[in-house]
Biopython code that builds the backbone (N, CA, C, O; Angstrom):
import numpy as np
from Bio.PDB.StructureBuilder import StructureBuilder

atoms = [
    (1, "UNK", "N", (238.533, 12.563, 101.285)),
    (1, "UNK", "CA", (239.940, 12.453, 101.585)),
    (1, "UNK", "C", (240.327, 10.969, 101.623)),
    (1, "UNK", "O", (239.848, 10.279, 102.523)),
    (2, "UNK", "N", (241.027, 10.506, 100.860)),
    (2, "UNK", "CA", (241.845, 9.324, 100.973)),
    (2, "UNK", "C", (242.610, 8.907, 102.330)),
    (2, "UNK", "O", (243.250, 9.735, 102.979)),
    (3, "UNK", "N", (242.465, 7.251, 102.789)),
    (3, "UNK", "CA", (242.577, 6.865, 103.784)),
    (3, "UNK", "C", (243.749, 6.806, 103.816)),
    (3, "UNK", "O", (244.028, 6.337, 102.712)),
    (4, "UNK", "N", (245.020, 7.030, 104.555)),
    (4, "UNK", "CA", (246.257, 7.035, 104.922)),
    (4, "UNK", "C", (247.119, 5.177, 104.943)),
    (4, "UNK", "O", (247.026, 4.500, 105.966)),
    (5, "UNK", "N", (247.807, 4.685, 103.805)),
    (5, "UNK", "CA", (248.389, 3.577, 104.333)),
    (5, "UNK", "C", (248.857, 3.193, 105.726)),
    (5, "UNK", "O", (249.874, 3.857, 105.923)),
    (6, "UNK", "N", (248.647, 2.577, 106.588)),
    (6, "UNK", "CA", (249.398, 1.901, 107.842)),
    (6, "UNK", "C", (250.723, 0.888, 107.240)),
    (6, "UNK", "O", (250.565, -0.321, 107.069)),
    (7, "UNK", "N", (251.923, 1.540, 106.982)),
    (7, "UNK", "CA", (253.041, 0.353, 106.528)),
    (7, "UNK", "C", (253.065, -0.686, 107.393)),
    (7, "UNK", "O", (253.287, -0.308, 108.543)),
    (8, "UNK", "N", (252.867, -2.271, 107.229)),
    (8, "UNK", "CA", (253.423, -3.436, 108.230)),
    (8, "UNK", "C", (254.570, -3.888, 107.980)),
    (8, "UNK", "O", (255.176, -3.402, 107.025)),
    (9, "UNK", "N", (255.071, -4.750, 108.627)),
    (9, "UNK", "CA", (256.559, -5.135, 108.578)),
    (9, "UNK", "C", (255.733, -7.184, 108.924)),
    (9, "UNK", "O", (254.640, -7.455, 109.422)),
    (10, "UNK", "N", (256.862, -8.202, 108.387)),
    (10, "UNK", "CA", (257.206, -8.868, 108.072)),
    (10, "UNK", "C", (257.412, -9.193, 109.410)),
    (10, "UNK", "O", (258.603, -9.504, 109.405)),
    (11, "UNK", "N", (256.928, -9.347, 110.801)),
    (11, "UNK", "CA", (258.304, -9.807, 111.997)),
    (11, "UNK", "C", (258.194, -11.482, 112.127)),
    (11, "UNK", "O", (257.269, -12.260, 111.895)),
    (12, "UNK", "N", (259.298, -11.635, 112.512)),
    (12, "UNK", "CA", (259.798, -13.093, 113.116)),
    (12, "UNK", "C", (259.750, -13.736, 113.903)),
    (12, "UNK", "O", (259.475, -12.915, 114.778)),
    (13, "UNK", "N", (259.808, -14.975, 114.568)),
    (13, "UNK", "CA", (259.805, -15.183, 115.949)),
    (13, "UNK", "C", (260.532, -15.190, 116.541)),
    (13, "UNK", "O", (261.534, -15.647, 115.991)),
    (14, "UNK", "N", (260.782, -14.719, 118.197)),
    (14, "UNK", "CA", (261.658, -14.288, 118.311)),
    (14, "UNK", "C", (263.052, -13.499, 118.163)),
    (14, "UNK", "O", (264.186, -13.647, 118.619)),
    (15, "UNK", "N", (262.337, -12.474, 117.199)),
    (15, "UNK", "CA", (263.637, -11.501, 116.682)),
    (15, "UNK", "C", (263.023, -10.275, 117.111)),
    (15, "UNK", "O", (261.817, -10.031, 117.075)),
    (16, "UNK", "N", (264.286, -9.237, 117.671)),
    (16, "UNK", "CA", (263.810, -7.959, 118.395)),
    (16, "UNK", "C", (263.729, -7.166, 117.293)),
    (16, "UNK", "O", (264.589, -7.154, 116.413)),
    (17, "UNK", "N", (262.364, -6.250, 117.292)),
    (17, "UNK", "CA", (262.266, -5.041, 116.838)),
    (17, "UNK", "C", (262.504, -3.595, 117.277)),
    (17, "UNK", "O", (262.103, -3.299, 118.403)),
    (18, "UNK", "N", (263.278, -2.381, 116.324)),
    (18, "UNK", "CA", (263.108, -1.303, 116.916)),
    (18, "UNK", "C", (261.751, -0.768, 117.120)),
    (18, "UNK", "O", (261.025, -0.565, 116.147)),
    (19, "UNK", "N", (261.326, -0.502, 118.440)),
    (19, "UNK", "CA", (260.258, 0.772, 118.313)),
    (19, "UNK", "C", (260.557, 2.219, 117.807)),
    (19, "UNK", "O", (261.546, 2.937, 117.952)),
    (20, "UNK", "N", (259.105, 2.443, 117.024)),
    (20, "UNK", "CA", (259.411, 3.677, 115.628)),
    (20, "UNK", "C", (257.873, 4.295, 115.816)),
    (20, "UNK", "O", (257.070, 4.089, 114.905)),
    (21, "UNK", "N", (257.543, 4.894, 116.748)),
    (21, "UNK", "CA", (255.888, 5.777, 116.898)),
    (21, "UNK", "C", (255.225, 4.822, 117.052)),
    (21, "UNK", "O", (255.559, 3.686, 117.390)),
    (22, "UNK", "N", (254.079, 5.310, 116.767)),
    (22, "UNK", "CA", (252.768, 4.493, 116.569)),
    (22, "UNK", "C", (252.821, 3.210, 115.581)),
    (22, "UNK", "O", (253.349, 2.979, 114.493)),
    (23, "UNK", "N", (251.844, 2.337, 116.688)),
    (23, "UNK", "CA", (252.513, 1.130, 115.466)),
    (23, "UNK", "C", (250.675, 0.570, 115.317)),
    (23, "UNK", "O", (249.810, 1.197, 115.930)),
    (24, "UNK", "N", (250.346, -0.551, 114.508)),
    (24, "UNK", "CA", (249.013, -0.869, 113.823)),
    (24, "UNK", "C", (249.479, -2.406, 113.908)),
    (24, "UNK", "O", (250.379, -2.934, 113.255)),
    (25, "UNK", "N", (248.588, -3.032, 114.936)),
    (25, "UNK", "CA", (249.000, -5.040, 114.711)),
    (25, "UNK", "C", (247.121, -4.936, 113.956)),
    (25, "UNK", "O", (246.185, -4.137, 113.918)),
    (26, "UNK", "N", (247.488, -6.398, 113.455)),
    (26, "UNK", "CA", (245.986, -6.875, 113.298)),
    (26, "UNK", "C", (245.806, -8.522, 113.886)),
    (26, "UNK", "O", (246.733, -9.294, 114.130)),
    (27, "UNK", "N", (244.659, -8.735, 113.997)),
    (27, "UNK", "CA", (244.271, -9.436, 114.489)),
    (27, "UNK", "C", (243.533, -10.677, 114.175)),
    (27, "UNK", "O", (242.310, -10.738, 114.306)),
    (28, "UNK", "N", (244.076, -11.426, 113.864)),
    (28, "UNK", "CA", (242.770, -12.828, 112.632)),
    (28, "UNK", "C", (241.470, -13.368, 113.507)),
    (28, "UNK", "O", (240.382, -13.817, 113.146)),
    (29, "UNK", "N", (242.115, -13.107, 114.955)),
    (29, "UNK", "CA", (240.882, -13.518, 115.723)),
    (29, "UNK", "C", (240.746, -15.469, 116.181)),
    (29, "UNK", "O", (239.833, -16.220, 116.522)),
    (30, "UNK", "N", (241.934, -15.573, 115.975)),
    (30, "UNK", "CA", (242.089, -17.454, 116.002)),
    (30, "UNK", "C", (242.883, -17.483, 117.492)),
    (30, "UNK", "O", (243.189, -18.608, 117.887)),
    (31, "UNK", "N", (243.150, -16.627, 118.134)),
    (31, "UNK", "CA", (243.895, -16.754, 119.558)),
    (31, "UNK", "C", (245.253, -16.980, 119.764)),
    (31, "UNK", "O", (245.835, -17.142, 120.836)),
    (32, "UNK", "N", (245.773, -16.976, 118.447)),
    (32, "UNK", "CA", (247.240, -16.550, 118.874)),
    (32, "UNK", "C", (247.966, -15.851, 119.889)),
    (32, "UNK", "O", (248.019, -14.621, 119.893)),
    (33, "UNK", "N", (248.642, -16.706, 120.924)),
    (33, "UNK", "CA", (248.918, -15.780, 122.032)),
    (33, "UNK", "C", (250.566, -16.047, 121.793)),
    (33, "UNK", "O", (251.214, -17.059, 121.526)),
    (34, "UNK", "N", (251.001, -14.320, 122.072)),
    (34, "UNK", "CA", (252.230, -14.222, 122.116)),
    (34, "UNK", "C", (253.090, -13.642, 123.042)),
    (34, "UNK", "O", (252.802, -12.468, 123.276)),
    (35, "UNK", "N", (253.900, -14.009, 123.551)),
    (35, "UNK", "CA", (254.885, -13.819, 124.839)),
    (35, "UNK", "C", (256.073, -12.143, 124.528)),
    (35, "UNK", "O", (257.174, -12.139, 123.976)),
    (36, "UNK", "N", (255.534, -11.287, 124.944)),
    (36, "UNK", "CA", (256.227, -9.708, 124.158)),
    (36, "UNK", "C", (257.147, -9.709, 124.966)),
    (36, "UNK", "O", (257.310, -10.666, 125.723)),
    (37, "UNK", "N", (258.014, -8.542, 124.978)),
    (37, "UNK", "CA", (259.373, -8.423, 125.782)),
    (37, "UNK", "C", (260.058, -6.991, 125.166)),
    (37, "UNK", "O", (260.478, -7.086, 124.013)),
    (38, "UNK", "N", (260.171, -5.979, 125.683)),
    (38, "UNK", "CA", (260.725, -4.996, 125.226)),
    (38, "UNK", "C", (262.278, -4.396, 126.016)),
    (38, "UNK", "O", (262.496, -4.337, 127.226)),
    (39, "UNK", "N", (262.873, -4.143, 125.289)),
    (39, "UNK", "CA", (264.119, -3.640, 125.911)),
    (39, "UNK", "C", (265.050, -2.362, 125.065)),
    (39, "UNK", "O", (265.174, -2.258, 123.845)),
    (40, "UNK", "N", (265.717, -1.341, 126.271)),
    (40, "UNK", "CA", (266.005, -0.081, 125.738)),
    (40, "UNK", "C", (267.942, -0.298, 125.268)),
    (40, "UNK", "O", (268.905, -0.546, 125.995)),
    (41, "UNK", "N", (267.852, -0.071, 123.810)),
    (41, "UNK", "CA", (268.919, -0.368, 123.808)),
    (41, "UNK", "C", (269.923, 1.153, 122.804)),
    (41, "UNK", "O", (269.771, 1.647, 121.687)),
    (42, "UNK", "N", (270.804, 1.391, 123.845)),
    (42, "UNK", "CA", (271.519, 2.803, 122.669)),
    (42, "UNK", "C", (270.422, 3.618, 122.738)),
    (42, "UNK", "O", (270.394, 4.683, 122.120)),
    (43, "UNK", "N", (269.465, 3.218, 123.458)),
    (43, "UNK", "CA", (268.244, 4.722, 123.669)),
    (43, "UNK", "C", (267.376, 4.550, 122.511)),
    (43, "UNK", "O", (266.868, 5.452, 121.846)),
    (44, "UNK", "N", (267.275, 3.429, 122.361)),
    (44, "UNK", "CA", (265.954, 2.817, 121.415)),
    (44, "UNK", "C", (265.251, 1.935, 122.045)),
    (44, "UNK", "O", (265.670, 0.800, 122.270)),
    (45, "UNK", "N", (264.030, 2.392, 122.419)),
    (45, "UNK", "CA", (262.968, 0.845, 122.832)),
    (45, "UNK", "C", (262.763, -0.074, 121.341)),
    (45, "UNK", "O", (262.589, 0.195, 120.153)),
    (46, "UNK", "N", (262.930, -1.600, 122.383)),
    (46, "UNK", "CA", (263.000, -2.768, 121.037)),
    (46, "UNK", "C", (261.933, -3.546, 121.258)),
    (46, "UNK", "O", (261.282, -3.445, 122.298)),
    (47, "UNK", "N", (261.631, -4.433, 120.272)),
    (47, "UNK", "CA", (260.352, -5.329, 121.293)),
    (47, "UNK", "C", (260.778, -6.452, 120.468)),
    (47, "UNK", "O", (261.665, -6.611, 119.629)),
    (48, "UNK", "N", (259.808, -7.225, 121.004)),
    (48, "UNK", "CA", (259.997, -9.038, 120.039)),
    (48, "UNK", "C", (258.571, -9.523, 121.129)),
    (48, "UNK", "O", (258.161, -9.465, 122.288)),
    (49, "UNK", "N", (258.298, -9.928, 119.995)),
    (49, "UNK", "CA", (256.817, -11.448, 120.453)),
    (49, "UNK", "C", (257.992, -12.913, 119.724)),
    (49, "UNK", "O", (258.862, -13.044, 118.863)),
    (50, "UNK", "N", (257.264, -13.752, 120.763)),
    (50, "UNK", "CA", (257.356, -15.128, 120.674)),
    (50, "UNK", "C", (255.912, -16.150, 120.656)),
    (50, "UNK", "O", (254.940, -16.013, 121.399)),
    (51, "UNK", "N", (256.034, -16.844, 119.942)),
    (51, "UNK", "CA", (254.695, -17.650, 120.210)),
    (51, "UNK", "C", (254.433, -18.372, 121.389)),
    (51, "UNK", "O", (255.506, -18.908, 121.668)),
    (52, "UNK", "N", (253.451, -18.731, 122.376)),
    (52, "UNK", "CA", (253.452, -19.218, 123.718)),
    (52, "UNK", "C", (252.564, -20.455, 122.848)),
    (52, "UNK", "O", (251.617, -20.036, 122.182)),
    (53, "UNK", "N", (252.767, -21.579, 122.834)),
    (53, "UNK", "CA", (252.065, -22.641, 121.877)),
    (53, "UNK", "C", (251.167, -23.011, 123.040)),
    (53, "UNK", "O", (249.950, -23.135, 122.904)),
    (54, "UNK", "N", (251.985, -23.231, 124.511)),
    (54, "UNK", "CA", (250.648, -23.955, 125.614)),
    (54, "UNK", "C", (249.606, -22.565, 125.471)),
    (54, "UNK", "O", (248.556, -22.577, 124.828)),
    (55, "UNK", "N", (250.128, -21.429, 126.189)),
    (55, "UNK", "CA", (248.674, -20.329, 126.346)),
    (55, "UNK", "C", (247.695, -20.142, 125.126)),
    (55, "UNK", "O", (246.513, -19.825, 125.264)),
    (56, "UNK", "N", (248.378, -20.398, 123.788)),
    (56, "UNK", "CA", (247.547, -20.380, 122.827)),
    (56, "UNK", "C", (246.477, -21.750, 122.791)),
    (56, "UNK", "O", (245.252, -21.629, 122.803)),
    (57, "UNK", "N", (247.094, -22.866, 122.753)),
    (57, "UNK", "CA", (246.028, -23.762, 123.386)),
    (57, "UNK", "C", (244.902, -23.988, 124.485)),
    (57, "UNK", "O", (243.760, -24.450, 124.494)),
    (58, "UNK", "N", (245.681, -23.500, 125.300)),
    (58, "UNK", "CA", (245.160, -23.024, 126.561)),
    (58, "UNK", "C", (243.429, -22.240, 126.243)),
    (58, "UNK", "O", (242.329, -22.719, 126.520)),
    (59, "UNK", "N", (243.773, -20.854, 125.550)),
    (59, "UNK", "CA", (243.053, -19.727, 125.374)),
    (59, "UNK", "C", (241.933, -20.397, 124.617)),
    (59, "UNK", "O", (240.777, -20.516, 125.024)),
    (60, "UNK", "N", (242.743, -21.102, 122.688)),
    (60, "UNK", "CA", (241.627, -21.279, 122.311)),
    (60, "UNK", "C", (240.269, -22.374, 122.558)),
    (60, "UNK", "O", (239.162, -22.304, 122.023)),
    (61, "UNK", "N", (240.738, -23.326, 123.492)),
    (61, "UNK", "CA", (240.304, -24.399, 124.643)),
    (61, "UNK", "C", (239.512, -23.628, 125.189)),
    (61, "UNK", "O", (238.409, -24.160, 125.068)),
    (62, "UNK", "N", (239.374, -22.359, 125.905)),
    (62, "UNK", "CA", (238.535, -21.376, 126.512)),
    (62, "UNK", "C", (237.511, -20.877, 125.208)),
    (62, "UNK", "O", (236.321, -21.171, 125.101)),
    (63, "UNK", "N", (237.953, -20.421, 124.687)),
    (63, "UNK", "CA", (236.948, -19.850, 123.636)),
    (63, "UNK", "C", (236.366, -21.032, 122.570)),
    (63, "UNK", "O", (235.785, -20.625, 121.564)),
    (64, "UNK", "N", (236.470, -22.063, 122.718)),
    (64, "UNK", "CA", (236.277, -23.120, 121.614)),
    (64, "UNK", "C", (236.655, -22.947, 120.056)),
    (64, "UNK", "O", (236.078, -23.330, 119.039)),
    (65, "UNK", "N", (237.562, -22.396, 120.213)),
    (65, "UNK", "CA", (238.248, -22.503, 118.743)),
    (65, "UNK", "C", (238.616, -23.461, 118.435)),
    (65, "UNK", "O", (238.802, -24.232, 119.376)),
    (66, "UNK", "N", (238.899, -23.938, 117.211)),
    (66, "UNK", "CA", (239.451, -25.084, 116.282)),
    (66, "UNK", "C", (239.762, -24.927, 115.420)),
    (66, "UNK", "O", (239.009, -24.712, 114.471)),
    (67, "UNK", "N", (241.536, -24.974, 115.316)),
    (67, "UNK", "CA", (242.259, -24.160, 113.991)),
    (67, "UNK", "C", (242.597, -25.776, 113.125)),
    (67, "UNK", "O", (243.271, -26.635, 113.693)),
    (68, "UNK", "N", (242.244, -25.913, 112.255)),
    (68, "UNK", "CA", (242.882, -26.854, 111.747)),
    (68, "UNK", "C", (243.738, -26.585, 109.999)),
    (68, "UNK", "O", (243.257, -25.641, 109.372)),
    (69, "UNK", "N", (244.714, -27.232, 109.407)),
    (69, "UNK", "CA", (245.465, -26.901, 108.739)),
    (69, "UNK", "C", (245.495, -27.872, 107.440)),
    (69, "UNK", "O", (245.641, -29.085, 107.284)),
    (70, "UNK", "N", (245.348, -27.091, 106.837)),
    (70, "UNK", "CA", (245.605, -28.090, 105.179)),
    (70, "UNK", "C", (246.728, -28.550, 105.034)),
    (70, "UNK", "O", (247.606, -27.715, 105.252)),
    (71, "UNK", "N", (247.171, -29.782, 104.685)),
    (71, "UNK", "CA", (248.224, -30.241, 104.387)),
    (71, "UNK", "C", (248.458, -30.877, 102.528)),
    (71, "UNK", "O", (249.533, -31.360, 102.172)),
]
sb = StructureBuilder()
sb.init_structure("model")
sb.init_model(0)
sb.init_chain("A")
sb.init_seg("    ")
for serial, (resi, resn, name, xyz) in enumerate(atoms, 1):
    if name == "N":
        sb.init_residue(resn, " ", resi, " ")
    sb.init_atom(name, np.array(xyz, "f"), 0.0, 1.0, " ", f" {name:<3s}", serial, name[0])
structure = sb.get_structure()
């Protein structure tokens, strides 16, 4: 039996999403930490992540990560 697609979406920072069932994040594993927030609006739960730049430093400082970036 063929494995079922999980559709992802594109989200933004700081822009609210509708909640729609079951949802599928993934994970790169570099410690991105993000600040969530959900709210019921017209009888729809919404959500939105924001990036927390100190806790992400913070975290990967704990775990010894070192992201560095091509320029």
């Amino acid at each position: 039996m063929a494995k079922k697609k999980v559709p992802t979406i594109q989200m933004y920072d700081g822009v609210w999403y509708r909640v729609k069932g079951y949802t599928h994040t993934e994970c790169c594993d570099c410690a991105l930490v993000h600040k969530e927030q959900y709210r019921l609006v017209d009888g729809h739960l919404e959500w939105t992540a924001v990036r927390d730049d100190k806790r992400t430093e913070e975290r990967r400082k704990e775990l010894g990560i070192k992201v560095t970036r091509k320029r």
